[in-house]
DRENLUMSE-348680 format. One record per residue (C-alpha): residue number from 1; chain; z, y, x. Coordinates in Angstrom, 3 decimals, padded with zeros to 6 digits, m for minus. Layout:
BEGIN
+-----+-----+----------+----------+----------+
: seq : mol :       up :    north :     east :
+-----+-----+----------+----------+----------+
: NUM :   A :        Z :        Y :        X :
...
+-----+-----+----------+----------+----------+
END
This chain:
BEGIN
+-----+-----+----------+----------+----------+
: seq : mol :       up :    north :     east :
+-----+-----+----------+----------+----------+
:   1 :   A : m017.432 :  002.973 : m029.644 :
:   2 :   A : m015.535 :  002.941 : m026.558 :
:   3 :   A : m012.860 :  000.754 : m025.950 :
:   4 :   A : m009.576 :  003.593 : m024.627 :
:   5 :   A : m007.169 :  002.504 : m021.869 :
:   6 :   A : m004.271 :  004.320 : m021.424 :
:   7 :   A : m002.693 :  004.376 : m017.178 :
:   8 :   A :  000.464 :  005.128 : m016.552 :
:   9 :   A :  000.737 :  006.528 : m013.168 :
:  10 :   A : m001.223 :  009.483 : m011.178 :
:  11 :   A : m000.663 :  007.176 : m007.457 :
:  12 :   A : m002.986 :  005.393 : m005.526 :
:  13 :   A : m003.114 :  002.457 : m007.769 :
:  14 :   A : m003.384 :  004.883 : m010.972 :
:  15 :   A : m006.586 :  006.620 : m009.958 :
:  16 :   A : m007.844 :  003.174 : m008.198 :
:  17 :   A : m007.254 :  001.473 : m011.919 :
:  18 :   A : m008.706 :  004.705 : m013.783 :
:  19 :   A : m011.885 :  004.938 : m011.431 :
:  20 :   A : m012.227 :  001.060 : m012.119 :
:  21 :   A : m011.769 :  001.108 : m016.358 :
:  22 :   A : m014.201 :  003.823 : m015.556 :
:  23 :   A : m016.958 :  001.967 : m014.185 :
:  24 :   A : m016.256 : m001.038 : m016.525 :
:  25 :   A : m016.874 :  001.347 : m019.559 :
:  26 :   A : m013.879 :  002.406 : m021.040 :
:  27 :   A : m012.065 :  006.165 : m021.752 :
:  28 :   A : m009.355 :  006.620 : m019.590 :
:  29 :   A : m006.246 :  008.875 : m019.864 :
:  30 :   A : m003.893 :  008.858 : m016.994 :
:  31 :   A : m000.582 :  010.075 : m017.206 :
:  32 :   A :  001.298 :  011.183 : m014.219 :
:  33 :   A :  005.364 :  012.740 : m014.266 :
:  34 :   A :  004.722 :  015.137 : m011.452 :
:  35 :   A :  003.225 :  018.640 : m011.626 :
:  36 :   A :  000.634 :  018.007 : m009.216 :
:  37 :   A : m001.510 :  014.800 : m007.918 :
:  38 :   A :  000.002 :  014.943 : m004.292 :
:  39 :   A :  001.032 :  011.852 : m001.683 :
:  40 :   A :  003.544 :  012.555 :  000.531 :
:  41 :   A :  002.341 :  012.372 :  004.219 :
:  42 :   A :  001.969 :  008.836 :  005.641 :
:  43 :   A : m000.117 :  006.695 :  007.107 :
:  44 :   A : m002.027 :  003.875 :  005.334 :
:  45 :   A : m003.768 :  000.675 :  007.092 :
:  46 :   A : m006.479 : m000.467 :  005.650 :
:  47 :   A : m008.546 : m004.006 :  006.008 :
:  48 :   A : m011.871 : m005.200 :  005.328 :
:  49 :   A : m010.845 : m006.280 :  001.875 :
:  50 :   A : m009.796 : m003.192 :  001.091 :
:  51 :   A : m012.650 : m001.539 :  002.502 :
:  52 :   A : m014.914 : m003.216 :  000.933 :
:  53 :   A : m013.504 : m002.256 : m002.495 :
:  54 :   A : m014.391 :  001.073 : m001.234 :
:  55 :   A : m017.428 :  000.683 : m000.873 :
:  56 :   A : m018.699 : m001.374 : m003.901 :
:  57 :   A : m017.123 :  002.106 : m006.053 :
:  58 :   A : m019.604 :  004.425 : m003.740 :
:  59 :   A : m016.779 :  005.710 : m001.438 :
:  60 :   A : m018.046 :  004.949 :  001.923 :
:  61 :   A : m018.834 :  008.273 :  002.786 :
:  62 :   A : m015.922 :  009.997 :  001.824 :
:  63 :   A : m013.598 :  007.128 :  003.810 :
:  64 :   A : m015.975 :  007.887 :  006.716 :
:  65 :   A : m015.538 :  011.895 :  006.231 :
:  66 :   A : m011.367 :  011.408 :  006.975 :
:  67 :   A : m010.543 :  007.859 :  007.858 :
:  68 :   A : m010.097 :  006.902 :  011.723 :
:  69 :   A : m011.592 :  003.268 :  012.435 :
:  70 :   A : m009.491 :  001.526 :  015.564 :
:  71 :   A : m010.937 : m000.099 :  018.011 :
:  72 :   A : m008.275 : m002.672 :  018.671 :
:  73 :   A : m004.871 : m003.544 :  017.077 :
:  74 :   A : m002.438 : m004.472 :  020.113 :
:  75 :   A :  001.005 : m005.724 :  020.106 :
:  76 :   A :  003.517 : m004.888 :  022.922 :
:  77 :   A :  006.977 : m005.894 :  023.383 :
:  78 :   A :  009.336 : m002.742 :  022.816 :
:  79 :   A :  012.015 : m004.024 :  025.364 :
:  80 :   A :  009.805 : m004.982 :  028.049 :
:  81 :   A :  006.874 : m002.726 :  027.522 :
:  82 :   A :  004.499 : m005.701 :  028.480 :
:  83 :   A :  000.945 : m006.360 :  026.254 :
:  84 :   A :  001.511 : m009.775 :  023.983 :
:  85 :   A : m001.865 : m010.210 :  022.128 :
:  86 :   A : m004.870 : m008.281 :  021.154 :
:  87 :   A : m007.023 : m008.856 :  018.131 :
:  88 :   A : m010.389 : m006.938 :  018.257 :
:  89 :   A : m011.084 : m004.370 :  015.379 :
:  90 :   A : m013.718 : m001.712 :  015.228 :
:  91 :   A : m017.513 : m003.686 :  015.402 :
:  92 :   A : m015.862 : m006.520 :  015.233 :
:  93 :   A : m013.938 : m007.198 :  012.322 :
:  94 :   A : m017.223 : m005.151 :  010.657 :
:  95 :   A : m019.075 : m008.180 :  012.473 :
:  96 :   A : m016.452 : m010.892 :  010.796 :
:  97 :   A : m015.425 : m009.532 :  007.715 :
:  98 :   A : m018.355 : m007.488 :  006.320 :
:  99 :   A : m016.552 : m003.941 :  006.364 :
: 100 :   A : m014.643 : m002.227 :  009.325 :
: 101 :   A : m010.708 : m002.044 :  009.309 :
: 102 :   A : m009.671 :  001.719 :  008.931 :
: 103 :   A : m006.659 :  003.740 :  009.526 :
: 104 :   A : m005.957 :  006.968 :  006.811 :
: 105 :   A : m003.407 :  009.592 :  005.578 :
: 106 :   A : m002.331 :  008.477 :  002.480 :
: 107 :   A : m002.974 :  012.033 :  000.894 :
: 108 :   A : m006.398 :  011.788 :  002.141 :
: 109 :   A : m006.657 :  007.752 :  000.496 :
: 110 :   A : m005.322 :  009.890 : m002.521 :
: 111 :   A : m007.659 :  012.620 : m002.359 :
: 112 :   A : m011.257 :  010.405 : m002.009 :
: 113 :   A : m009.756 :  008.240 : m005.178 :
: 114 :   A : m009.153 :  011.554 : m007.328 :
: 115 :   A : m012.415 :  013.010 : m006.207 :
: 116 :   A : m014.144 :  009.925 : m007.481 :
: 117 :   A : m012.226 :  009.955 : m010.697 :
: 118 :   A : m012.874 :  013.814 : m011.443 :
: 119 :   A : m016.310 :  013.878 : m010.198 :
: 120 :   A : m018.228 :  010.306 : m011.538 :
: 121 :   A : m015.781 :  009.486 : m014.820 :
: 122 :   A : m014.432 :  011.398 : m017.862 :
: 123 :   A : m011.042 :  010.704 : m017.597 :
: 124 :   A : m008.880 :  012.685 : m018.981 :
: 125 :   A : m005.634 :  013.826 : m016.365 :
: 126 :   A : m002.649 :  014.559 : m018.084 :
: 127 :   A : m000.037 :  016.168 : m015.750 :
: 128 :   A :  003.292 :  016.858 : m016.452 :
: 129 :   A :  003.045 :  013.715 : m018.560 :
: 130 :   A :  004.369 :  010.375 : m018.350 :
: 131 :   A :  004.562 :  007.533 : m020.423 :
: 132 :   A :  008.135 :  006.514 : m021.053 :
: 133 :   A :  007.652 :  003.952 : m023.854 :
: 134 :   A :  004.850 :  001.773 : m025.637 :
: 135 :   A :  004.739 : m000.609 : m029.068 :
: 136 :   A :  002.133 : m003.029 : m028.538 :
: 137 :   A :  001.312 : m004.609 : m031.759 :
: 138 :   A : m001.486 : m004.393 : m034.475 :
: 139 :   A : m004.555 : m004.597 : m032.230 :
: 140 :   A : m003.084 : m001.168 : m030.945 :
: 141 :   A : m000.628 :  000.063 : m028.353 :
: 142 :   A :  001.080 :  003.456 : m028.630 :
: 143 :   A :  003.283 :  004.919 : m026.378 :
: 144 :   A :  005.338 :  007.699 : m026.453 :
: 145 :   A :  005.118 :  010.470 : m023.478 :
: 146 :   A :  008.029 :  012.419 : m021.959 :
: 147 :   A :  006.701 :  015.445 : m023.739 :
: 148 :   A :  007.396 :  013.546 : m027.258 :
: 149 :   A :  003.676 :  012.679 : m028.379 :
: 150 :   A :  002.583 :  009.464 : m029.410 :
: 151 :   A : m000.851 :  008.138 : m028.069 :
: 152 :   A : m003.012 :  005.496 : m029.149 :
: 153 :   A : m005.403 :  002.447 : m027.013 :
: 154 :   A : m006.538 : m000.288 : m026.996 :
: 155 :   A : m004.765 : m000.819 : m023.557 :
: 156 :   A : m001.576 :  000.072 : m021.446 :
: 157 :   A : m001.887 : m000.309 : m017.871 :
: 158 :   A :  001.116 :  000.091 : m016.024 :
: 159 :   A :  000.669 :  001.715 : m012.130 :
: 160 :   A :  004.166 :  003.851 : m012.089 :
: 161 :   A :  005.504 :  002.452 : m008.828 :
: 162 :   A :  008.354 :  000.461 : m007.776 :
: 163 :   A :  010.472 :  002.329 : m010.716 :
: 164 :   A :  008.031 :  001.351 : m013.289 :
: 165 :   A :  009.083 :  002.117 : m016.473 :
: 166 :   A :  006.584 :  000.176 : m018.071 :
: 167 :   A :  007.543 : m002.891 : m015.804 :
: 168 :   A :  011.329 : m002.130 : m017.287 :
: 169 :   A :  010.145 : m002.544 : m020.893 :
: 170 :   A :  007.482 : m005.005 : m020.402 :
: 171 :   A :  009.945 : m007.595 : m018.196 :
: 172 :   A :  013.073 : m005.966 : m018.345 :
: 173 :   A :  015.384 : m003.508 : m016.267 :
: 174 :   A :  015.922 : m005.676 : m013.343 :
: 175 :   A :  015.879 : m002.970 : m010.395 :
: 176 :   A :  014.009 : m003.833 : m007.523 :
: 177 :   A :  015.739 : m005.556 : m004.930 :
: 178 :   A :  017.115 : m003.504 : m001.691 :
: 179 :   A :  015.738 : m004.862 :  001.936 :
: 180 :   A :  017.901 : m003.719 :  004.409 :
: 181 :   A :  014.916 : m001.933 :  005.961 :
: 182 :   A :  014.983 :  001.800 :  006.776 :
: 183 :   A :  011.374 :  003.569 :  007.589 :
: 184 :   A :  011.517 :  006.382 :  009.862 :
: 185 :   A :  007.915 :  008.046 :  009.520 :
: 186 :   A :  006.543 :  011.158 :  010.913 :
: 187 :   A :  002.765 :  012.554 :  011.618 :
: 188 :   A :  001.778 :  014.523 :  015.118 :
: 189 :   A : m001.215 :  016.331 :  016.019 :
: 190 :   A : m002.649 :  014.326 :  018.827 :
: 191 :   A : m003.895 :  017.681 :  020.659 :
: 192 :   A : m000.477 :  018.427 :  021.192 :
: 193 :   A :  000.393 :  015.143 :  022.589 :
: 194 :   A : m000.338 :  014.291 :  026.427 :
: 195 :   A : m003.473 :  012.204 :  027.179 :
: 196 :   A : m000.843 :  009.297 :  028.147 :
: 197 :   A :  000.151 :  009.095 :  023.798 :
: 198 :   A : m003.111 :  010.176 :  022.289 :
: 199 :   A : m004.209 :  006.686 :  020.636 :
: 200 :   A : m007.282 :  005.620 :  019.456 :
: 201 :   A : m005.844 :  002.087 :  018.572 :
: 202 :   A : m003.043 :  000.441 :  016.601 :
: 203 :   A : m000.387 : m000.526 :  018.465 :
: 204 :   A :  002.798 : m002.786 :  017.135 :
: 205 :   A :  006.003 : m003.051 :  018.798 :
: 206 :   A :  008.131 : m005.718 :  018.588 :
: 207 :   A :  012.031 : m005.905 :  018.988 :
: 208 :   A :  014.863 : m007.187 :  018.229 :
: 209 :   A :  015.821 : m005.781 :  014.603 :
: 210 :   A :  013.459 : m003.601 :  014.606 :
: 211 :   A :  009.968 : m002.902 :  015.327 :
: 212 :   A :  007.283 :  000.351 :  016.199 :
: 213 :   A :  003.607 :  000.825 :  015.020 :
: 214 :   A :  001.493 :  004.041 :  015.771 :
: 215 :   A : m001.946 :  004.539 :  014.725 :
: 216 :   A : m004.687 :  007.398 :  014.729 :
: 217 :   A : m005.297 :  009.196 :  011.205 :
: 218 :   A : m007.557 :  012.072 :  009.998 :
: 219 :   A : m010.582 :  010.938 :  011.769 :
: 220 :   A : m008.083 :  010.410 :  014.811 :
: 221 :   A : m006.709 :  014.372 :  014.608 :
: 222 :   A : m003.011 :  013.166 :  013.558 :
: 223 :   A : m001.145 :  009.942 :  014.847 :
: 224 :   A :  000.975 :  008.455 :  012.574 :
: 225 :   A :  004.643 :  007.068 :  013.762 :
: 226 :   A :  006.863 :  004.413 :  011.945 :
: 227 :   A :  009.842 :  002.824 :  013.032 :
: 228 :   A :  011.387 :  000.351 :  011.003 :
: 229 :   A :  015.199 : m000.223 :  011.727 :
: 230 :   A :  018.107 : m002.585 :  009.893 :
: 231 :   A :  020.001 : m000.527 :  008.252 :
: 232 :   A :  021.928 :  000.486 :  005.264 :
: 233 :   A :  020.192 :  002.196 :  003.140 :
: 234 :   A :  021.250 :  005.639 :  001.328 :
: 235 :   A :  022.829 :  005.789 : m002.339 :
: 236 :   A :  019.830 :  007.287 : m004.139 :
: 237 :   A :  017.617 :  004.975 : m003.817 :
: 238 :   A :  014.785 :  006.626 : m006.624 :
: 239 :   A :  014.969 :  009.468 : m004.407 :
: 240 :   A :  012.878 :  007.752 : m001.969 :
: 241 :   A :  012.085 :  010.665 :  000.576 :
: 242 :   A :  014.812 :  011.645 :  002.830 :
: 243 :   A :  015.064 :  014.033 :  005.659 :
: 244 :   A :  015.794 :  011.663 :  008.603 :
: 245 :   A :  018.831 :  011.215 :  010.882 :
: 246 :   A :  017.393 :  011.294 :  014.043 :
: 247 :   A :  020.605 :  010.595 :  015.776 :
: 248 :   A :  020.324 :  007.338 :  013.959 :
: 249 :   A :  016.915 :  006.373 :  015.311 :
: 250 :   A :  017.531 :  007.540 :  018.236 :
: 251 :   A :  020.681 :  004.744 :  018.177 :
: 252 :   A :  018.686 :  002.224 :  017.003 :
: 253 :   A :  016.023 :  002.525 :  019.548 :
: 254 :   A :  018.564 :  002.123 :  022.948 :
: 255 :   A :  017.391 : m000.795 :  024.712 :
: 256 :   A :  013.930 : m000.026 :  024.056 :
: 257 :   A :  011.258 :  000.629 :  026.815 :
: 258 :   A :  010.306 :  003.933 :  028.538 :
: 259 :   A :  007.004 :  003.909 :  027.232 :
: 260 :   A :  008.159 :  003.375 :  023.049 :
: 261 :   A :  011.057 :  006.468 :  023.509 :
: 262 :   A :  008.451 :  008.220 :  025.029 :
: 263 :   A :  005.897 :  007.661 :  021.893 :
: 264 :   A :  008.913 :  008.837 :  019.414 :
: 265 :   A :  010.160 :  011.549 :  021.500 :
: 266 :   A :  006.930 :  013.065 :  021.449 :
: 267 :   A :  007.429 :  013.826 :  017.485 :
: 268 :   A :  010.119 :  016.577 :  018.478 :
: 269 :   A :  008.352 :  017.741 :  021.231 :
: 270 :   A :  004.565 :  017.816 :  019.613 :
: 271 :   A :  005.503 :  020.089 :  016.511 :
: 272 :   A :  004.938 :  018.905 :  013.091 :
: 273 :   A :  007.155 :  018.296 :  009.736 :
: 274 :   A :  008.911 :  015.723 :  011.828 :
: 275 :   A :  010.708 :  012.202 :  010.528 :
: 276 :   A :  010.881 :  011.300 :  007.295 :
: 277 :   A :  013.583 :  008.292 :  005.802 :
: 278 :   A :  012.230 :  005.759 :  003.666 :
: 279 :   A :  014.442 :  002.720 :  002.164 :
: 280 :   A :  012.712 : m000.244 :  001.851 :
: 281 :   A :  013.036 : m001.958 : m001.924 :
: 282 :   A :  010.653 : m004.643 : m002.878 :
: 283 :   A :  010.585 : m007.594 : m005.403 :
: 284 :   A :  010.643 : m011.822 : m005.118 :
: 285 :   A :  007.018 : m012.477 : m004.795 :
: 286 :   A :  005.510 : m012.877 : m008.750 :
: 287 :   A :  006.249 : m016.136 : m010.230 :
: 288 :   A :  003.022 : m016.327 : m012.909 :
: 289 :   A :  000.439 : m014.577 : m014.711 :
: 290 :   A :  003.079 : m013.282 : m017.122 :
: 291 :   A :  004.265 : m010.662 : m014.873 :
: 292 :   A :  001.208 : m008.672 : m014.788 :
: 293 :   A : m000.050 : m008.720 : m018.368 :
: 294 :   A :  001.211 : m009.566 : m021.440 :
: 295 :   A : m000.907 : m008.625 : m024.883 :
: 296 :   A : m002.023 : m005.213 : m024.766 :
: 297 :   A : m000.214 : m003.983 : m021.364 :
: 298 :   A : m001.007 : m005.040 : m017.583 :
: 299 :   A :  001.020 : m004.282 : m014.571 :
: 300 :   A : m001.006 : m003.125 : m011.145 :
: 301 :   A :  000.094 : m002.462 : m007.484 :
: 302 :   A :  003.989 : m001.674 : m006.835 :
: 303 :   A :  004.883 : m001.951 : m010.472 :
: 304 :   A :  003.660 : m005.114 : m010.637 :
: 305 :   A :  004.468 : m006.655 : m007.181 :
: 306 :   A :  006.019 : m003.930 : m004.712 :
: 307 :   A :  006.033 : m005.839 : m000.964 :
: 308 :   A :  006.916 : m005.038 :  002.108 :
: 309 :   A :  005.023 : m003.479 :  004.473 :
: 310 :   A :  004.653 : m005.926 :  007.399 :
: 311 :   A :  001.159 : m006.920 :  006.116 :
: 312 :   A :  000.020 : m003.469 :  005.799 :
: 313 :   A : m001.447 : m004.195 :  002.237 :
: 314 :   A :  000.901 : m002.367 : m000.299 :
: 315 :   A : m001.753 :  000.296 : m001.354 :
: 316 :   A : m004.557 : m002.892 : m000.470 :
: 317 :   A : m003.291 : m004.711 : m003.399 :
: 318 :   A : m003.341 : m002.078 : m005.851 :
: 319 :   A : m006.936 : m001.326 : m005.009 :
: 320 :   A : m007.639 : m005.389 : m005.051 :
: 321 :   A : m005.770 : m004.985 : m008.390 :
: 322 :   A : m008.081 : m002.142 : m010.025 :
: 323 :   A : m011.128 : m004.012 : m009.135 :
: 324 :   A : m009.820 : m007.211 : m010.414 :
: 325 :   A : m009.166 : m005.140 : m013.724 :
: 326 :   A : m012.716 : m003.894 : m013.467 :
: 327 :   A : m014.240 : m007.488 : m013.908 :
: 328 :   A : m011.667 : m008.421 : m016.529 :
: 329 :   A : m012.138 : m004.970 : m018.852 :
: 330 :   A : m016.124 : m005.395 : m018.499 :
: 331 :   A : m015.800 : m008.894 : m020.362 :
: 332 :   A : m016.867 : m007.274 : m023.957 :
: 333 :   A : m017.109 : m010.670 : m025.316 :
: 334 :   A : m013.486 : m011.155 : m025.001 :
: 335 :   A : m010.145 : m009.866 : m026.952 :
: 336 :   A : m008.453 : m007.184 : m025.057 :
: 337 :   A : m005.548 : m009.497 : m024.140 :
: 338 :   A : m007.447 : m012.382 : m023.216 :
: 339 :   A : m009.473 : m010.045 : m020.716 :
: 340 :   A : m005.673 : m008.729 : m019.658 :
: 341 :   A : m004.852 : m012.265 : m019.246 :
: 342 :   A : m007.906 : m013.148 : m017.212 :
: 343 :   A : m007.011 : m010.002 : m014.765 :
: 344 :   A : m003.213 : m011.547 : m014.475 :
: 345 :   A : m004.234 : m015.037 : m013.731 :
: 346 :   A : m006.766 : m014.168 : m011.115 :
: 347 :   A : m004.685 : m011.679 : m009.477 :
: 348 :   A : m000.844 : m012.904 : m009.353 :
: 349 :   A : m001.269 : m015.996 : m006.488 :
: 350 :   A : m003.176 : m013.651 : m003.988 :
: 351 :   A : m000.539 : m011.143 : m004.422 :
: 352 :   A :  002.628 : m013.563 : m004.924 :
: 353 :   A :  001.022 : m014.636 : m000.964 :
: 354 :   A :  000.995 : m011.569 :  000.565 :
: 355 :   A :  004.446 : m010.462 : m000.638 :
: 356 :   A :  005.327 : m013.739 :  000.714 :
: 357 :   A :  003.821 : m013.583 :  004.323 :
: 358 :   A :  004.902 : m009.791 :  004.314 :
: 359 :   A :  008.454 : m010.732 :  004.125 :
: 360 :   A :  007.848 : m013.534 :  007.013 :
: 361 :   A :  006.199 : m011.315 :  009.011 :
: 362 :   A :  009.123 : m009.281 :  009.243 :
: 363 :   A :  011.646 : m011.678 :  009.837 :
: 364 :   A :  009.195 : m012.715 :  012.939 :
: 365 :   A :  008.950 : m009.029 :  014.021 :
: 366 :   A :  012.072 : m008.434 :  013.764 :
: 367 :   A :  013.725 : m011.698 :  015.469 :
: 368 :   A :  016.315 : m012.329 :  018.263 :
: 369 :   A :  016.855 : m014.697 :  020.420 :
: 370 :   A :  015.314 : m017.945 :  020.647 :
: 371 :   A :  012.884 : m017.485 :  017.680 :
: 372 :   A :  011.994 : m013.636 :  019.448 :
: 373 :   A :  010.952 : m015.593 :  022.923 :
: 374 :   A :  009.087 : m018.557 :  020.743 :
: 375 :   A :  006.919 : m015.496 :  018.901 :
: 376 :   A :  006.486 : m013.757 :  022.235 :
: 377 :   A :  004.977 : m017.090 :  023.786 :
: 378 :   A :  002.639 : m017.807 :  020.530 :
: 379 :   A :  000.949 : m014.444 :  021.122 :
: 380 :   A :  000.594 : m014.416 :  024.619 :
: 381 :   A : m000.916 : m017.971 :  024.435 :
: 382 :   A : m002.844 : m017.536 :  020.990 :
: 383 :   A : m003.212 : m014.260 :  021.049 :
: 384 :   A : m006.591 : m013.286 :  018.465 :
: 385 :   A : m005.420 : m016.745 :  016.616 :
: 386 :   A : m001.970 : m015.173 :  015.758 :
: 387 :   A : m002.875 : m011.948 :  014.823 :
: 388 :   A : m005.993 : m012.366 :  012.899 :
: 389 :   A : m005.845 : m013.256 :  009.060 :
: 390 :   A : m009.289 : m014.539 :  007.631 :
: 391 :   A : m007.884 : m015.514 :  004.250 :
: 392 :   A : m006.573 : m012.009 :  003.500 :
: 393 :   A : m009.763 : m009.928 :  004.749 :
: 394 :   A : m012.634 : m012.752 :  003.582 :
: 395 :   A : m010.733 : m012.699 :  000.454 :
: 396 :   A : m012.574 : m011.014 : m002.821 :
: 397 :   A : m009.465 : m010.374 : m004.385 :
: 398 :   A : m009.495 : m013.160 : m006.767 :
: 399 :   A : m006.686 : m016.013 : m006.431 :
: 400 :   A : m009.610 : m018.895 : m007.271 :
: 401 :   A : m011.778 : m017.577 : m003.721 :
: 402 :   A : m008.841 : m016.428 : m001.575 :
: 403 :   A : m006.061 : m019.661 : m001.613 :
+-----+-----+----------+----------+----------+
END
């Protein structure tokens, strides 16, 4: 009989840890609090590591069907204007790295991983449900829903986001901590933009307290905008979505070159939903194995280590995470928690590192004065060097093969 793993979460990293119990034969149910699987529009990076994931679950063809791959990631200064560095993607990082580096709407990330799920596994989608309690204990956990029914597995896997209320019963209410980052985000058709701001690339901007990164998405139909400003951030934080002050941007930004006010005037101008506010929360890198599984229940992606997202591996790590949890479900010689416990301690020092590096990275990106003019000279004389990270995208998602 099979084994039944319960997911709390209908996100990325919920359908990433379904479709992988899936193929590692167990029952799934997934529980998601919303109406209706939807992502709010974004953009997502993707690297090799991730990529490869993909791939090994069958999903190269549906990445290739809405994904844009760049041919280049280049970082500019945003007061100046002037190219720093230049790391080679498209053949490439295929070339170093086994799988390309890809560029997607989160919605359409979403949409592949629930396609997958509904198509290839019998898991069973409960909407309108979510899991707002568990007892592990017996052999058995059961949670309790927010409809008042009590389920039985043999499993709990936590992917309910940075407000993870399995997280809050698991390690305790500790909320997640507040950055001092403010994400301004927005999508434009690139047919409405001139030739001049079409992109076919990534490119980073750098500043001082701020930074700029624009990217194709949609097999290159949409661009995708983010701006990420010092700021306060607003009172309700769980509301996470905000309509954004644009007056407050558009503050941030003076000092700035021509050619970056052009790229986020064109979001007014082009047509389109417009900005979007995001405050930035994350948590201190994990600390051990313990605060991703304990007995019966795991923790994956932003419920389990939430980072920010100067790495461009958030959603990454949650799909690293689910295949992780593949390999550690499919060992049927083992107890339940022991393979739980396998999945935490091969999983928790690759993601403790990236959290880590994520929040370096933005301290560099965001730096003034003399530590802004030393990163400006290390990418203009290093260049590739600086920018490219072997030990995230050779990594197999594993902490024994990737530190």
């Amino acid at each position: 009989m099979k084994k039944q793993v319960l997911v709390a979460g209908g996100g990325i990293g919920g359908l990433a840890a379904a479709l992988g119990a899936s193929r590692a034969g167990w029952d799934v149910r997934l529980y998601e609090r919303a109406a209706a699987f939807s992502e709010v529009g974004a953009g997502v990076q993707i690297g090799p590591n991730v990529v490869r994931r993909l791939q090994a679950w069958g999903l190269q063809q549906p990445l290739q069907a809405v994904a844009a791959f760049p041919s280049r990631l280049q970082v500019r200064n945003a007061v100046s204007g002037k190219e720093l560095a230049v790391l080679p993607l498209g053949p490439t990082a295929v070339q170093r790295y086994g799988a390309a580096y890809a560029t997607i709407h989160r919605a359409d990330l979403h949409g592949l991983l629930l396609a997958a799920v509904t198509k290839y596994t019998d898991t069973q989608l409960n909407l309108e449900h979510a899991i707002d309690g568990f007892v592990d204990g017996d052999g058995v956990v059961t949670v309790r829903t927010s409809r008042g029914k009590e389920v039985e597995g043999d499993a709990l896997i936590g992917a309910d986001g940075l407000w993870s209320r399995t997280r809050n019963q698991l390690l305790g209410a500790v909320p997640p901590r507040v950055t001092g980052h403010l994400a301004y985000r927005a999508l434009v058709p690139q047919h409405a933009l001139p030739d001049a701001l079409r992109t076919g690339q990534v490119t980073a901007w750098l500043g001082p307290r701020l930074h700029a990164v624009q990217y194709p998405v949609r097999r290159g139909e949409l661009q995708n905008i983010v701006v990420i400003v010092q700021g306060p951030a607003p009172q309700d934080l769980e509301s996470w979505d905000h309509a954004a002050n644009v007056a407050g941007l558009d503050h941030a930004l003076q000092g700035t070159c021509t050619a970056l006010q052009d790229v986020v005037r064109s979001v007014s101008t082009a047509g389109g939903p417009g900005w979007r506010l995001w405050p930035l929360c994350d948590r201190p890198p994990v600390q051990h194995a313990g605060e991703m599984a304990q007995g019966l229940v795991g923790l994956l992606g932003d419920a389990a280590h939430p980072m920010r997202p100067y790495l461009a591996q958030g959603a990454g790590m949650a799909i690293e995470d689910a295949a992780e949890l593949q390999r550690a479900l499919a060992m049927h010689d083992l107890d339940v928690p022991l393979r739980l416990t396998r999945y935490a301690l091969n999983r928790w020092q690759r993601n403790a590192r990236v959290q880590a590096r994520s929040t370096r990275n933005g301290r560099i990106f965001h730096a003034t004065g003399p530590m802004r003019w030393g990163r400006d000279l290390s990418l203009r004389l290093l260049g590739e060097r600086v920018l490219d990270v072997p030990w995230l995208y050779r990594g197999d998602g594993s902490s024994a093969s990737s530190l």
